[in-house]
N, C-alpha and C positions, 0 to 999 in steps of 0.2 A: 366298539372301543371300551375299553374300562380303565376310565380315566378315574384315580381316585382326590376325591373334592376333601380339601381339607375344608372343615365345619371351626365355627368362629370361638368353638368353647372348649377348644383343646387342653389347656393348661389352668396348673392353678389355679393361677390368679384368675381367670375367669370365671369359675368355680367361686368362689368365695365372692367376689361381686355379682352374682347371680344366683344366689341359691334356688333350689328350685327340689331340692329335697333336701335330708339331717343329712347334717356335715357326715355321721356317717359313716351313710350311704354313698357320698360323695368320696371318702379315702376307701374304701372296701373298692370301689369302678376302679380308682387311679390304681390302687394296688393288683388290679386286676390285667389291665389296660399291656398292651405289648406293643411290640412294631407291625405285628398281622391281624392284631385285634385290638383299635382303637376305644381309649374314654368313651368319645362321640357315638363309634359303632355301638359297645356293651350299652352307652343310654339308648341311642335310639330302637335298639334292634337288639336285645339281650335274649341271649340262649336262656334252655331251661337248666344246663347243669351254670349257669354264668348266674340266673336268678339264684339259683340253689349257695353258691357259693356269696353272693353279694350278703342273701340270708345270716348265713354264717360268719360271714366277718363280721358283720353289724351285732351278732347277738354275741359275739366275743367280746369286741368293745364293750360291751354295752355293761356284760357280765363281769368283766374287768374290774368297771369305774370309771372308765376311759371318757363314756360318753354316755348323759342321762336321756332318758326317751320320756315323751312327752305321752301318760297314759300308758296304753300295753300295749301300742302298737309304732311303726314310723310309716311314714307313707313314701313310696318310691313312686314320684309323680309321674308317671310315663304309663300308657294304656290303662286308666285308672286301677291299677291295679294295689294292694298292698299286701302285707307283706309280717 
């Protein structure tokens, strides 16, 4: 069967009561996010061209003004990995 589970961190507002990486990284996923590839999926389970772009949106923000980063790096909490 491939029953798809909706996960508890779908929207927004749970986003913002749970952070768990920079904001964002957190608009870069939603802005990402479609009806065949969910928020939840790109966190839990992000491709490398989905990293590649999460990349990019954050250094766009960032390069903007939009959004200050803390040091030279942000951490995208998911397979310790950063970024």
């Amino acid at each position: 069967m491939s029953e798809k589970v909706i996960l508890p961190f779908a929207s927004s507002a749970w986003w913002a009561e749970h952070p768990r990486a920079h904001l964002v990284v957190v608009h870069a996923i939603l802005s990402l996010s479609t009806d065949d590839r969910t928020a939840e999926e790109i966190w839990l389970s992000p491709t490398t061209d989905e990293w590649r772009k999460v990349a990019e949106l954050a250094a766009d923000c960032c390069d903007d003004g939009d959004f200050a980063l803390t040091g030279d790096r942000m951490a995208w909490r998911i397979l310790s990995r950063t970024f």
